[in-house]
C-alpha positions as CSV (number, residue, x, y, z in Angstrom):
1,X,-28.9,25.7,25.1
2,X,-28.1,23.0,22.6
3,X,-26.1,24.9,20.1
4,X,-24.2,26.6,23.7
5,X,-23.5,23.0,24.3
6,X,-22.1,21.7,21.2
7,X,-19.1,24.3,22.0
8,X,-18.5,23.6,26.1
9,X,-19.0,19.5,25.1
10,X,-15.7,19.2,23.3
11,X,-14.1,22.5,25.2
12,X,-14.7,19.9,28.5
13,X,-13.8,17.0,26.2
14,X,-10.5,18.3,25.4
15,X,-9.7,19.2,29.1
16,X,-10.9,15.7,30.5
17,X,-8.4,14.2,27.5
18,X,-5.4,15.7,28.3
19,X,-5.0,14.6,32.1
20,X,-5.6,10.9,30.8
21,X,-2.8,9.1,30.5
22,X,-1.8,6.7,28.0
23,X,-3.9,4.9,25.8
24,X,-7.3,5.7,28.2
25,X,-7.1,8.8,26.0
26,X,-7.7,7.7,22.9
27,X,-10.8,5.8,24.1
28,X,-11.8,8.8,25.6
29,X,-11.4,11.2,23.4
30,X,-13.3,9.0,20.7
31,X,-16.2,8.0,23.0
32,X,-16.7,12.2,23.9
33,X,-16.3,12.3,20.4
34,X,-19.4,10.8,19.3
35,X,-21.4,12.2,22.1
36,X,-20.5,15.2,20.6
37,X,-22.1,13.5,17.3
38,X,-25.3,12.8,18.8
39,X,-25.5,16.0,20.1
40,X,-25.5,17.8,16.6
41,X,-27.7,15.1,15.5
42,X,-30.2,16.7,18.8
43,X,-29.5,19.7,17.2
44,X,-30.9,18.7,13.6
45,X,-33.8,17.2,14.4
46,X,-34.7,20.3,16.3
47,X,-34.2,22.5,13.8
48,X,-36.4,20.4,11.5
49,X,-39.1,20.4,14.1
50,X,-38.8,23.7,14.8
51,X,-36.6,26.2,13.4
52,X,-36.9,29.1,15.6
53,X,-36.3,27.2,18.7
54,X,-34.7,29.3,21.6
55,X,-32.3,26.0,22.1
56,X,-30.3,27.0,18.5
57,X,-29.1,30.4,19.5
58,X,-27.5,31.6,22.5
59,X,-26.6,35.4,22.9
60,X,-24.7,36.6,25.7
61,X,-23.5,40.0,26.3
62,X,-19.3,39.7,26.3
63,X,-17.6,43.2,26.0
64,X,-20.7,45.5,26.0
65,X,-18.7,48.4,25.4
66,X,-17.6,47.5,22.4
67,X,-21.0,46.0,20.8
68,X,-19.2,42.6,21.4
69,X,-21.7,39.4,22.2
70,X,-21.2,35.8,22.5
71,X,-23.6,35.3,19.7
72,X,-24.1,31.8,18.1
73,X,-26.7,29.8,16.3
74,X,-27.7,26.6,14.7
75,X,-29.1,27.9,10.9
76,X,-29.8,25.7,7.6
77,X,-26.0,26.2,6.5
78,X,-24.5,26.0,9.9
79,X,-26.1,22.9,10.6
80,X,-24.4,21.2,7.5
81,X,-20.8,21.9,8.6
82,X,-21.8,20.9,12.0
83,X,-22.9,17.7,11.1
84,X,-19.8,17.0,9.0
85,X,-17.7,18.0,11.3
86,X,-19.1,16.1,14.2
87,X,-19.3,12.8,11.9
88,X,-15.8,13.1,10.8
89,X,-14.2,13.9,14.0
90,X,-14.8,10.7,15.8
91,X,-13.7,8.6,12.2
92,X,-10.8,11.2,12.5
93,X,-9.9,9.6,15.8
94,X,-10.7,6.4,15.4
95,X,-8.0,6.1,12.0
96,X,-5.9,6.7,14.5
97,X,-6.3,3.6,16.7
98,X,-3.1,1.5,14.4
99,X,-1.1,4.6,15.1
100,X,1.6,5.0,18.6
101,X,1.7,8.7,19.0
102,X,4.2,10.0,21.5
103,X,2.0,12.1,24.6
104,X,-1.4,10.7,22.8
105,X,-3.5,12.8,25.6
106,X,-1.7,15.9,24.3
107,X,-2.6,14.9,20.3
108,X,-6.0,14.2,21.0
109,X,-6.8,17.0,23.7
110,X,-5.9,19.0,20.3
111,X,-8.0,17.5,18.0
112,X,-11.1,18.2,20.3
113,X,-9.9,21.8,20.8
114,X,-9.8,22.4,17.3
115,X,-13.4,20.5,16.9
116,X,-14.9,23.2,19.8
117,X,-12.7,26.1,17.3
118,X,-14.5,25.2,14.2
119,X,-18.1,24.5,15.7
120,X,-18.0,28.4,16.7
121,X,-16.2,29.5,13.5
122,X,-19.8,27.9,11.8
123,X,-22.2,29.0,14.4
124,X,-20.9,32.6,15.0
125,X,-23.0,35.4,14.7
126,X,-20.8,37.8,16.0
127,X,-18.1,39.0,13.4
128,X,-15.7,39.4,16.8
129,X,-16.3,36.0,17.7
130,X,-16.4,34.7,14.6
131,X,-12.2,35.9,14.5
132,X,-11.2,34.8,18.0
133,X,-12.7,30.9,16.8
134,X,-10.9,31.3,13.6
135,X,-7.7,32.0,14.8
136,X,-8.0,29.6,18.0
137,X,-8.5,26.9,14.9
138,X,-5.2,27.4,13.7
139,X,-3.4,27.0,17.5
140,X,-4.1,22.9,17.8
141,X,-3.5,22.0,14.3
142,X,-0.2,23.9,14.4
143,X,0.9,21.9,17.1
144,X,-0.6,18.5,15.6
145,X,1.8,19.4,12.5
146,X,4.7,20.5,14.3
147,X,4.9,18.4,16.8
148,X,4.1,15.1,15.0
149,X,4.3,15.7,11.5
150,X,7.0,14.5,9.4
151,X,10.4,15.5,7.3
152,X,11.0,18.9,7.2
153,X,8.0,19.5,9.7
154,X,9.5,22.9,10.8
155,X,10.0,25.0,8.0
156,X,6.3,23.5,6.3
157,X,4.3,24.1,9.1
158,X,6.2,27.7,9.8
159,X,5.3,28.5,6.3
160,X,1.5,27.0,6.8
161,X,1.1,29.2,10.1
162,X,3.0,32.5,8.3
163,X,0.6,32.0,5.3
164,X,-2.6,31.7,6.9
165,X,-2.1,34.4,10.2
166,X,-1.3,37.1,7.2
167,X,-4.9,35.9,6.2
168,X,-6.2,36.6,9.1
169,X,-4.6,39.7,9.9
170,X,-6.1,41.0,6.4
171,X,-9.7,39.8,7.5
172,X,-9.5,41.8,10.8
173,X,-9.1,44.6,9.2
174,X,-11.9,43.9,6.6
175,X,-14.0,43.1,10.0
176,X,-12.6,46.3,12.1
177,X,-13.8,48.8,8.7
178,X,-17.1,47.5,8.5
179,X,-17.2,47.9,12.5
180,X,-16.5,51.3,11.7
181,X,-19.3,51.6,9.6
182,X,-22.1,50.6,11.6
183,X,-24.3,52.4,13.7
184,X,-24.7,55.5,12.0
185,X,-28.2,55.5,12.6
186,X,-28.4,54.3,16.6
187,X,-24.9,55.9,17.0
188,X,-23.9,52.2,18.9
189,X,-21.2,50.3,16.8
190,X,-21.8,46.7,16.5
191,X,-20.2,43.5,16.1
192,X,-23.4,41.4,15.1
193,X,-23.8,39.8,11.5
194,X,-26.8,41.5,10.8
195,X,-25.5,45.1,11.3
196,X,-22.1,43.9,9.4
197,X,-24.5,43.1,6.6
198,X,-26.0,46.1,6.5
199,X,-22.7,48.3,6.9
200,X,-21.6,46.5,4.1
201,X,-24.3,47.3,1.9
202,X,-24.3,50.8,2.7
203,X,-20.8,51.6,1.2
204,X,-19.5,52.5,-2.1
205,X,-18.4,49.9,-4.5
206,X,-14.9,51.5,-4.2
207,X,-15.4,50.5,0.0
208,X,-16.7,47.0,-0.9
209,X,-14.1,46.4,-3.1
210,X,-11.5,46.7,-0.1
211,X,-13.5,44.7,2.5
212,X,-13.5,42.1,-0.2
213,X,-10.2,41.6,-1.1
214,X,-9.3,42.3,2.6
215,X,-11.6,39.6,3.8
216,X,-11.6,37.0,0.8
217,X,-7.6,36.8,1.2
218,X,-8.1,35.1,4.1
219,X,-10.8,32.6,2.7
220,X,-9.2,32.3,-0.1
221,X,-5.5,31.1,1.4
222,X,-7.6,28.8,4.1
223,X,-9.6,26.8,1.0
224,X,-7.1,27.3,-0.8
225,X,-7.7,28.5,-4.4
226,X,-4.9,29.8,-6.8
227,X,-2.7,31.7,-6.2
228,X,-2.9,31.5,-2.2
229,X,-2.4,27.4,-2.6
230,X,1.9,27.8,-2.6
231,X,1.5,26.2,1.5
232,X,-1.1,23.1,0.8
233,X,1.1,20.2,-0.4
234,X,3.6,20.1,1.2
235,X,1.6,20.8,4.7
236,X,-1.0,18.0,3.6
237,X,1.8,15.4,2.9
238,X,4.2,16.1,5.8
239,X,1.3,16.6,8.8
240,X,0.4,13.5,10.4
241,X,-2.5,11.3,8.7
242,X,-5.0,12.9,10.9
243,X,-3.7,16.3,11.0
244,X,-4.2,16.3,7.4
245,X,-7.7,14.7,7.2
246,X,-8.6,17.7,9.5
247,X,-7.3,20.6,7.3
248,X,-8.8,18.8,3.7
249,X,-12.0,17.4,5.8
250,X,-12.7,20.5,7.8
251,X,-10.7,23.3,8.3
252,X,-10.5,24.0,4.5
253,X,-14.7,24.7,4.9
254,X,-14.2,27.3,7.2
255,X,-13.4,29.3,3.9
256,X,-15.5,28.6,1.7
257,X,-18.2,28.9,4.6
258,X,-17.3,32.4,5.5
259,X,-17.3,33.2,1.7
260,X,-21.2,32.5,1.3
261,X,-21.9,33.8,5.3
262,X,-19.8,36.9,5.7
263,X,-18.1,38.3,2.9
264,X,-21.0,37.8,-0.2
265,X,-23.5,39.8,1.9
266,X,-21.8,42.3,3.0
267,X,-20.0,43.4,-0.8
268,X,-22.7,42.7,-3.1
269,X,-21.7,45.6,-5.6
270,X,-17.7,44.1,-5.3
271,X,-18.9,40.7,-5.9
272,X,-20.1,42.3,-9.6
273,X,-17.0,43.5,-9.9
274,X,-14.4,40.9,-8.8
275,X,-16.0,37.7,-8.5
276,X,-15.7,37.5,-12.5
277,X,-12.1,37.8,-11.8
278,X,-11.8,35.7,-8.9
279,X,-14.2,32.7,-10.8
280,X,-11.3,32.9,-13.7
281,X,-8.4,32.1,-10.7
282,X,-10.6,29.4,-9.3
283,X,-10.7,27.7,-12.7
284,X,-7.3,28.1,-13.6
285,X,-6.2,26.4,-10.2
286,X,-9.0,23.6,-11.5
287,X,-7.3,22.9,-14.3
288,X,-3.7,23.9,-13.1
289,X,-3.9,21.6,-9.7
290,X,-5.5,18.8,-11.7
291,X,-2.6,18.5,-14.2
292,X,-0.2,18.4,-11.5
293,X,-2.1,15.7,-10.0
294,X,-1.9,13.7,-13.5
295,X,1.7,13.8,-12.7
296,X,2.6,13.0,-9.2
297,X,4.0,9.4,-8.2
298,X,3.6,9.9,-4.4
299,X,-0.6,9.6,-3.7
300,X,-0.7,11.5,-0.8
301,X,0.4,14.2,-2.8
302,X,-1.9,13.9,-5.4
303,X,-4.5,13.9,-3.3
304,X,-3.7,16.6,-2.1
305,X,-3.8,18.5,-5.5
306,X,-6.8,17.2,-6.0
307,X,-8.4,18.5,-3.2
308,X,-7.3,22.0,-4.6
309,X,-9.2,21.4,-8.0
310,X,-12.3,20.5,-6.5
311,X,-12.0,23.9,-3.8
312,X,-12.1,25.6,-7.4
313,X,-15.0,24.4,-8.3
314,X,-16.8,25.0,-5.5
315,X,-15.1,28.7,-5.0
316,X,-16.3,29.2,-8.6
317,X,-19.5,27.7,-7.8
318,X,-20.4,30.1,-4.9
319,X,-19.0,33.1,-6.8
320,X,-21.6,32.6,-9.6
321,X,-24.0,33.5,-6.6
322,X,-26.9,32.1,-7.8
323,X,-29.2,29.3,-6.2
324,X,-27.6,26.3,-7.8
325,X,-23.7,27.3,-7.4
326,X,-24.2,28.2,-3.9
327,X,-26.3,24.9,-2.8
328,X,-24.1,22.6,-5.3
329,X,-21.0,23.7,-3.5
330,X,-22.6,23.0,0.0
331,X,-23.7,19.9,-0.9
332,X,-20.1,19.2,-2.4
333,X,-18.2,20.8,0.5
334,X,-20.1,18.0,2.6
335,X,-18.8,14.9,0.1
336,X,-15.6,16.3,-0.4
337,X,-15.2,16.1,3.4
338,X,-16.1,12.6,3.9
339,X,-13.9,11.4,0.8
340,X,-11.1,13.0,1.2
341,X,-10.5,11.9,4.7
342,X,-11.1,8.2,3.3
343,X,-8.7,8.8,0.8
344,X,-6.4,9.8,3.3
345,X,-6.7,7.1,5.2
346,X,-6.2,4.6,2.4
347,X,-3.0,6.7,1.5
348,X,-1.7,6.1,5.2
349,X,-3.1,2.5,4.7
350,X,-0.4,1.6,1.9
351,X,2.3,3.5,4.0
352,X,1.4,1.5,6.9
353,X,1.1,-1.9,4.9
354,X,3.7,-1.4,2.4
355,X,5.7,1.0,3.4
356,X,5.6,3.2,0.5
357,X,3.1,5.5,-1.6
358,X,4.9,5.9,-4.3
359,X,2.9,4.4,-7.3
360,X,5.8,3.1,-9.3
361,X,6.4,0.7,-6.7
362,X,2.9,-0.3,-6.2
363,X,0.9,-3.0,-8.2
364,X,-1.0,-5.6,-7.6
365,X,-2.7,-5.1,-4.3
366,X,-6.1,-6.2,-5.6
367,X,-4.8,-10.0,-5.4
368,X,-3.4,-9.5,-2.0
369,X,-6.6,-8.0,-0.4
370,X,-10.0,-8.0,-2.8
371,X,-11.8,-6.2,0.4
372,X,-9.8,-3.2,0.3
373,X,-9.7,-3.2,-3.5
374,X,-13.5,-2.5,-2.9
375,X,-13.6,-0.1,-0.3
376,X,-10.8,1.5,-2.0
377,X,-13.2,1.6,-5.3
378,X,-16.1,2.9,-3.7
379,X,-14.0,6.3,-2.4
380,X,-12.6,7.0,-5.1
381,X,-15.7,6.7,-7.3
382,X,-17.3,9.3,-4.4
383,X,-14.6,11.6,-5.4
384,X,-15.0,11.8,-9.0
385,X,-18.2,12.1,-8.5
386,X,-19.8,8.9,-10.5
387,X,-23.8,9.2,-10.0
388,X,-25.6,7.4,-7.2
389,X,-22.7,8.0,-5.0
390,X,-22.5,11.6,-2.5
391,X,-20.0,13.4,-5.1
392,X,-22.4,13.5,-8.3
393,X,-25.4,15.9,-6.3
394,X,-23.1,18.8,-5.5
395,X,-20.6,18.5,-8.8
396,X,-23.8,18.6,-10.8
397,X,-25.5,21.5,-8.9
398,X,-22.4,23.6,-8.9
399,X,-21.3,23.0,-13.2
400,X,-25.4,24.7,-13.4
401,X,-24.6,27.0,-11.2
402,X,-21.5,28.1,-13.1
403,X,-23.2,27.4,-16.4
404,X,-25.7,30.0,-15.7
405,X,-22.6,32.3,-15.0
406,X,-21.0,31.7,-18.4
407,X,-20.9,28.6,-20.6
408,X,-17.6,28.7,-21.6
409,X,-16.8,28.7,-18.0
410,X,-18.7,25.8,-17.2
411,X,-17.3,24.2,-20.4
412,X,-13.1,24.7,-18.4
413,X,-14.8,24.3,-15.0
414,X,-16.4,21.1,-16.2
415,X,-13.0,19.9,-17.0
416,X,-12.5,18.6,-13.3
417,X,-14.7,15.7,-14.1
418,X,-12.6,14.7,-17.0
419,X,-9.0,14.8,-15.5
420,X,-10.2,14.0,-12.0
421,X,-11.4,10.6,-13.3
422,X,-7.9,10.4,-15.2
423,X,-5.5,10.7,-11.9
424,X,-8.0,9.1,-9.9
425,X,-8.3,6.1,-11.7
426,X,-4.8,5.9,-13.3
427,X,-3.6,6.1,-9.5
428,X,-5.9,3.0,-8.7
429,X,-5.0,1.3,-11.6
430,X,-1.3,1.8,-10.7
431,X,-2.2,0.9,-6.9
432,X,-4.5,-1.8,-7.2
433,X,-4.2,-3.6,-10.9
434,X,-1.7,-5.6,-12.7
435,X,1.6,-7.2,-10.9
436,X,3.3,-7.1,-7.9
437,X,6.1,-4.5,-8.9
438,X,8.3,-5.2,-6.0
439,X,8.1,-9.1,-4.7
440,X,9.3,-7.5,-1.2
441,X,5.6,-5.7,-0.7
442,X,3.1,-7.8,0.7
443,X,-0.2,-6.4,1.7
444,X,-2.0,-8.0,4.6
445,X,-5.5,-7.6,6.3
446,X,-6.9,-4.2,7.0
447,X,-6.8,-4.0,11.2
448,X,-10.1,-3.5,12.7
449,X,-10.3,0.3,12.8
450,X,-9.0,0.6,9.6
451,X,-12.1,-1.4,8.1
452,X,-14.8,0.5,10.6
453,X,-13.8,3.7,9.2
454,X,-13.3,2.9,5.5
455,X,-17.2,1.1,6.1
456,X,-18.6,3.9,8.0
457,X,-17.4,6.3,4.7
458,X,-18.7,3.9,2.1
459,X,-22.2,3.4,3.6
460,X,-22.1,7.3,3.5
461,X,-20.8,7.9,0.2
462,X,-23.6,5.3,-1.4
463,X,-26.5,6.7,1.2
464,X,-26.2,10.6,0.4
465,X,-25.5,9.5,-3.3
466,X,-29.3,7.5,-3.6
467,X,-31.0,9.9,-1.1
468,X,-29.7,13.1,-0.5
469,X,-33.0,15.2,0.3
470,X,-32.8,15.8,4.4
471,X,-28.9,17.3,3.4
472,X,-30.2,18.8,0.0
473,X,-33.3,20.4,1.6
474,X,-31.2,22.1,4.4
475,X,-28.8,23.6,1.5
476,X,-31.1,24.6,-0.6
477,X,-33.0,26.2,2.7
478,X,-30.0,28.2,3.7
479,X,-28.9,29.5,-0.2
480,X,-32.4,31.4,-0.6
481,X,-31.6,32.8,2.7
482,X,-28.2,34.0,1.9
483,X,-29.1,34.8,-1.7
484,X,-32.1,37.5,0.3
485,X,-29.2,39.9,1.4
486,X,-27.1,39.0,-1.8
487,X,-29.8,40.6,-4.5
């Protein structure tokens, strides 16, 4: 019943938004929004009381015929991207609150379609299902990008959609070949995870291979890692603030998620051998998407790139499919969430404030607010992952994990850390430190929601840096399950 409900909640949510008028909808959609929140947080707590619990899976008969069932559930792993995506959706909204969107019931009603879209792309146990929520995800932030995104809005977000419904026509018929396959034994084909995983299994290595490149194309152009990453910046800088905190906070996830839940399992003997192959790509984007970073004056942009190096990291990190990778990228798919949507924000903070993000023209800003200089400090020491703060658990777990794949990978996957903390901290040096560059740029107080957010994310940041066991626990619970059907 629960995990049935965390779909209909924002399904009704959405619905209830869009025939509210004005700015009603932004209050509502952010109040549904955090019930929403709660109502994963129902969810965890049962789980940890008891796991098996009739109230985390729902399975409903939906085109019998074809073996197809509304199947969903509430597991160790699903229950991570739940949580973050049910904490960041109502900070998501509320960064919003500074902002006059044209037909605001319309924007919002979106963003809590494509919160119901990815709750059943992570809870689907039905590899039918699991399609129809991934490509009903792509239908609201589409619109969010096309409709209020910025310059050149058309041709980007044309590009974005071509780009990533290619993906998913390529994982359809990854899925519809291991349909195929199943049922040999009962003679009744079958949509269900557990009968793709064993379809899967039972093939050649020549079969796997297919249904991995088939499958992982799509994965790998959602994350994205190199060379599928061609759409990313320029969708991240011209979508709206929000529209981009949900593709780097979320939607990116649903990739790397449906690498370790339905592609590892199914092609263990093509995972020996391509995942060498695709671990060397994931890498060379690390190192290739951090350099670019180094050099880019606009921050949103950079940020950007940056998100794509740390996606390599935690591509490579699941791809070494071994206990540490897999729970270190988890772990870091969870930070990466929550930082990159407050580095977002303070990108659309300097845009609002100054008018520009270009950091030639920025300077000084410490000396006009010390508060943000803080707030600022604390994100960005999340993201390059300084200890005690959420980044450092899952960078460390997932550099073992890769070292116990190869050293000398580690050694160039371990280079993240290094030129991360150079763009990161040359950007807030150039931001934050020194003089005013231009005397016209003046820097006032952050607004109300603007500080609620940015305090929300540090108190996060600093609390699953000094104590991540409950999060840790839950990854480290779901990896030995995955890692069962991957040995």
């Amino acid at each position: 019943m629960l995990v049935g409900l965390l779909i209909v909640v924002p399904l009704i949510a959405s619905l209830l938004v869009f025939f509210t008028k004005g700015k009603a909808s932004r209050n509502l959609a952010l109040g549904l929004s955090i019930v929403e929140f709660a109502l994963s947080l129902a969810v965890f707590f049962q789980y940890k009381h008891n796991p098996m619990s009739k109230d985390l899976v729902l399975n409903c008969s939906w085109v019998e015929s074809m073996g197809i069932h509304f199947a969903v559930s509430a597991d160790a792993l699903s229950i991570l991207m739940i949580l973050l995506t049910t904490f960041l959706v109502p900070l998501i909204i509320l960064s919003s609150f500074n902002t006059n969107y044209e037909k605001p019931h319309s924007f919002y009603s979106l963003i809590l379609l494509m919160q119901m879209a990815l709750i059943g792309v992570f809870t689907a146990n039905d590899g039918f299902l699991f399609y129809v929520f991934w490509e009903l995800a792509l239908i609201p932030i589409y619109f969010i990008c096309l409709v209020w995104g910025g310059e050149n809005r058309g041709r980007i977000t044309f590009k974005f959609f071509v780009y990533t419904l290619l993906g998913s026509l390529f994982m359809l018929v990854g899925l519809i070949y291991l349909y195929s396959h199943t049922g040999y034994e009962t003679g009744i084909k079958s949509w269900a995870i557990g009968d793709l995983y064993a379809a899967g299994k039972a093939m050649s290595a020549s079969q796997q291979s297919f249904v991995f490149w088939a499958i992982f194309i799509a994965f790998g152009i959602k994350m994205p890692v190199f060379p599928f990453h061609t759409w990313q910046p320029d969708t991240y800088v011209t979508a709206p603030t929000q529209g981009t905190m949900l593709l780097s906070g979320i939607m990116l996830k649903m990739g790397t998620f449906g690498l370790i839940k339905w592609l590892m399992p199914v092609t263990p003997l093509a995972l020996e051998q391509w995942g060498g192959f695709v671990i060397g790509l994931s890498v060379f984007g690390i190192i290739y998407a951090s350099c670019i970073a180094i050099v880019q004056k606009d921050y949103k942009r950079l940020i950007a790139y940056s998100s794509i190096a740390h996606v390599g990291l935690i591509a490579a990190g699941i791809l070494a499919a071994n206990q540490q990778g897999i729970q270190g990228a988890m772990m870091q798919m969870l930070a990466h969430g929550v930082n990159v949507v407050g580095l977002f924000l303070i990108a659309d903070i300097l845009m609002r404030h100054t008018g520009t993000r270009d950091l030639d023209k920025l300077g000084g800003i410490r000396s006009m607010n010390g508060n943000f200089a803080v707030l600022f400090l604390v994100v960005l020491l999340g993201s390059v992952a300084l200890p005690l703060t959420n980044g450092f658990v899952g960078e460390f777990l997932l550099i073992n994990g890769v070292y116990q794949y190869g050293a000398w990978v580690a050694a160039f996957a371990g280079l993240t850390v290094i030129l991360g903390a150079v763009y990161m901290l040359r950007s807030y040096q150039a931001i934050m430190l020194g003089e005013r560059r231009d005397s016209a740029i003046a820097f006032g107080s952050l607004v109300s929601s603007d500080k609620l957010v940015l305090y929300i994310i540090c108190i996060a940041i600093i609390a699953f840096g000094v104590y991540p066991k409950p999060l840790n626990d839950l990854a480290e619970e779901g990896t030995k399950a995955i890692l069962t059907y991957i040995k």
